[in-house]
C-alpha positions in Angstrom: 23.5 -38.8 1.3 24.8 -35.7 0.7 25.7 -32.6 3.1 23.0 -30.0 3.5 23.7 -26.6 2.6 25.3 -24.8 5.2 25.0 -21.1 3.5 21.7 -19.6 3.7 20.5 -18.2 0.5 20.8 -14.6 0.3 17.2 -12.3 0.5 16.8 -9.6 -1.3 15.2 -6.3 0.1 11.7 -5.0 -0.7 11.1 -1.7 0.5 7.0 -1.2 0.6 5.7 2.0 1.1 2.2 3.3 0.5 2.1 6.6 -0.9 1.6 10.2 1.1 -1.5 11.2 2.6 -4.3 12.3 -0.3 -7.1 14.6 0.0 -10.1 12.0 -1.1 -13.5 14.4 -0.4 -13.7 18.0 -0.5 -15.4 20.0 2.5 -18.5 18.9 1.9 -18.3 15.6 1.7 -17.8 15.4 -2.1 -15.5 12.7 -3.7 -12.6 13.2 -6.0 -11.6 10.8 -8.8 -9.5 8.5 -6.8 -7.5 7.6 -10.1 -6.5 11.0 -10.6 -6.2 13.1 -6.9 -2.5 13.8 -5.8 -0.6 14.6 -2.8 -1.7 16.9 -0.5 0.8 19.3 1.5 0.9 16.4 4.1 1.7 13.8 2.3 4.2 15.6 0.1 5.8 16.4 3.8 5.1 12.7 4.4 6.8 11.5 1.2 9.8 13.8 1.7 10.8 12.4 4.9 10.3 9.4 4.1 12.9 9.9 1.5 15.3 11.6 3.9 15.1 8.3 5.6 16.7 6.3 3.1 19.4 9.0 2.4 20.6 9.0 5.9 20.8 5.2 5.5 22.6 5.6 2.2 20.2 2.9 0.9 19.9 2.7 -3.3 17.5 1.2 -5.3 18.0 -0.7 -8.4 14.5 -0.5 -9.2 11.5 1.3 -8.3 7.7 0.6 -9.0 4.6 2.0 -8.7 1.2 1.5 -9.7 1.1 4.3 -11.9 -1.8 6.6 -9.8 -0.5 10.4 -9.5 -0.1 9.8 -5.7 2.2 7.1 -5.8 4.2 8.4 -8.4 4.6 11.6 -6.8 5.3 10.2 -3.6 8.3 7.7 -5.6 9.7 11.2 -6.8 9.9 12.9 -4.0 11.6 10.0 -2.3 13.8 9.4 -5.0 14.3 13.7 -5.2 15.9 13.1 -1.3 17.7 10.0 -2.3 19.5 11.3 -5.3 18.9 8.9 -7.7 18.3 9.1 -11.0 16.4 6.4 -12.0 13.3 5.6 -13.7 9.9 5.1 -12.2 8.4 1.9 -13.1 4.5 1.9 -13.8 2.6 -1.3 -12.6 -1.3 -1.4 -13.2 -1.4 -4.9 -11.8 -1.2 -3.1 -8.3 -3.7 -0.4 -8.6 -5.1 -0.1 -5.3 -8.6 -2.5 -4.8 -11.5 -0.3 -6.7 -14.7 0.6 -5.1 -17.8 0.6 -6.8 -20.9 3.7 -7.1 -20.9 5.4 -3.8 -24.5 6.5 -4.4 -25.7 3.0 -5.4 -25.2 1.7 -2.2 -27.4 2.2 0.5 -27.8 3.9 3.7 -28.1 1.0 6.1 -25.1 -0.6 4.3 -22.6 2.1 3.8 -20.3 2.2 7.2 -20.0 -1.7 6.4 -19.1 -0.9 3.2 -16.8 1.0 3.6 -15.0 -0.4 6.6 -15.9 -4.4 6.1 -13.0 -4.7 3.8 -10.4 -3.7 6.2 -11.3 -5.8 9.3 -10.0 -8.9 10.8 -9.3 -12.0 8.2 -11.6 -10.9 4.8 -13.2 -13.4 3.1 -12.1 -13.1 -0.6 -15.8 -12.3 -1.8 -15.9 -8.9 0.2 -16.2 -6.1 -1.8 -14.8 -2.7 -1.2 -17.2 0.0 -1.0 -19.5 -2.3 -3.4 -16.5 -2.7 -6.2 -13.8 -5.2 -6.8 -13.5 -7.9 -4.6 -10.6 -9.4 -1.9 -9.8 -11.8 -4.2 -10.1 -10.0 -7.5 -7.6 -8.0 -5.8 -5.6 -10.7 -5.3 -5.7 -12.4 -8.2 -3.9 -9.3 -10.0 -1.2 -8.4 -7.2 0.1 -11.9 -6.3 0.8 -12.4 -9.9 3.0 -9.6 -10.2 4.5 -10.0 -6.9 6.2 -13.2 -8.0 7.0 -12.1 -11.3 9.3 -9.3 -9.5 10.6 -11.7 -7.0 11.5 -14.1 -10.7 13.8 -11.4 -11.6 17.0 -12.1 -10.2 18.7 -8.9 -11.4 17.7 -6.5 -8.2 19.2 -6.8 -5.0 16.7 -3.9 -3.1 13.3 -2.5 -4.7 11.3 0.0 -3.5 7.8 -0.8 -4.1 5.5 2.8 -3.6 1.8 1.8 -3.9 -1.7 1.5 -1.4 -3.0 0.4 1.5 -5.3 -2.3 0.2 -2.6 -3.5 -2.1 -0.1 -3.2 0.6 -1.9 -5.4 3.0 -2.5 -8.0 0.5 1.3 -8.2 -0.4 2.1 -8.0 3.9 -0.5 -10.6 3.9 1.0 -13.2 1.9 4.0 -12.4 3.7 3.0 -13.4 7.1 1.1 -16.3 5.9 2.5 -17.9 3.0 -0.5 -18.3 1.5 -3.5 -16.3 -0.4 -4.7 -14.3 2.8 -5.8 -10.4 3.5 -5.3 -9.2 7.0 -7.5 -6.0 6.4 -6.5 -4.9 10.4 -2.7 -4.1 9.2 -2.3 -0.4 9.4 -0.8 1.2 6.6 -0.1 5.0 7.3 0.3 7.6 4.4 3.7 7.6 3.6 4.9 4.5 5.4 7.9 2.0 4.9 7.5 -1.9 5.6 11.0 -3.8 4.8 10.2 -7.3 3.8 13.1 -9.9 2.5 12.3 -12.6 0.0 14.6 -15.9 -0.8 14.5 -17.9 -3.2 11.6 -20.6 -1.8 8.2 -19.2 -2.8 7.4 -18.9 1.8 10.9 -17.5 2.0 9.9 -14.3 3.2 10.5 -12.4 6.3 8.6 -9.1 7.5 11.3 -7.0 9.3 9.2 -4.0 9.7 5.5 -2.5 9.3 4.3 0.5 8.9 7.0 2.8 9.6 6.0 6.3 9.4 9.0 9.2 9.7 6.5 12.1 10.3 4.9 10.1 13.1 7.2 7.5 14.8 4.8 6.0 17.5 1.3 7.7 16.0 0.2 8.6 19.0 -3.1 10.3 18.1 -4.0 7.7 15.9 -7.1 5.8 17.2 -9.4 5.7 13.8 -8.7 3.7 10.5 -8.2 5.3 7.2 -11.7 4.1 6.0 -13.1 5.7 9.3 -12.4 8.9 8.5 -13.5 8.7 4.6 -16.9 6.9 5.7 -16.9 10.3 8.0 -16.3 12.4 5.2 -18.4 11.3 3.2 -21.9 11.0 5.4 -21.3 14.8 5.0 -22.2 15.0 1.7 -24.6 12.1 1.7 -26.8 13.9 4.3 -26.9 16.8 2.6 -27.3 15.1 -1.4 -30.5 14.0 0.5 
């Protein structure tokens, strides 16, 4: 019989941020096209210092990818702007972040649920987000992708700068080794998770969640990102009506 192994494989480093802090409703409630709204001041502070991070650290990247949305993008320059690298940003549709559906078709009685349901406790792959894609459609597109970066062998540390839903699917399968979405897994604007993949498909470890530079312990945060937009937008569904 022969000897085990007694080196551990080496993991690699995936840095996983979501992007900076986005302005999704105007002040009356009003939605923006989510595919196209960018960085607002605070998340361009948000993105910055995350960035600063890193260069303290004297961390480089041999590759970094984003979905593609303005916001993420943005937020990878910036980071990359405080890093010093020149490097090119890599554009990923695959993880786009989980698409909602017609805000106005759903209705009244079924609107907090629809916007929140998604994001809480252990979601059932047939939820939809704010009446659009689906948990598992969702994951259907980013798990794919996920392994075909982990299949390259040529990076030693990524930095990965996409969303919250698509973040917590990727965290997810992370903690679980399987198909999963743990919608209760903050994800601030602007944060940094550190997750290490081997070479074994359940080879991962989470290091660290959520990480946010602006706002080590968040403090005042008590309400969900999906709180505050369902807020924002009963604002302008009151007064369409």
């Amino acid at each position: 019989m022969s000897e085990p192994d007694p080196q551990p494989s080496r993991r690699r480093r995936i840095f996983l941020m979501r992007h900076g802090s986005v302005t999704y409703f105007d002040d009356s409630g009003r939605p923006y096209l989510p595919e196209s709204v960018p960085l607002n001041e605070t998340g361009r502070v948000q993105a910055s210092a995350a960035g600063a991070v890193f260069a303290r650290l004297g961390l480089r990247f041999d590759r970094v990818v984003t979905s593609g949305l303005p916001r993420t993008v943005e937020t990878a320059t910036r980071v990359l702007a405080e890093t010093g690298q020149a490097i090119d940003i890599e554009v990923w549709p695959a993880l786009e972040e989980i698409r909602g559906g017609k805000l106005s078709a759903i209705a009244d009685e079924s609107l907090r649920d629809a916007f929140v349901g998604a994001f809480e406790g252990m979601v059932a792959e047939d939820r939809r987000f704010v009446g659009g894609e689906t948990i598992g459609q969702l994951l259907d597109r980013v798990l794919p992708a996920v392994a075909a970066l982990r299949a390259d062998a040529s990076w030693e540390t990524v930095l990965l700068v996409l969303h919250g839903g698509v973040n917590r699917a990727i965290v997810s399968y992370a903690l679980t080794g399987q198909r999963a979405f743990l919608g209760n897994l903050s994800q601030a604007p602007g944060c940094i998770n550190a997750l290490d993949v081997g070479d074994a498909p359940a080879d991962w470890v989470v290091r660290m969640t959520n990480y946010a530079a602006t706002d080590l312990l968040q403090p005042g945060e008590r309400e969900t990102t999906m709180e505050v937009l369902y807020a924002q937008y009963l604002k302008f569904r009151g007064a369409a009506r």
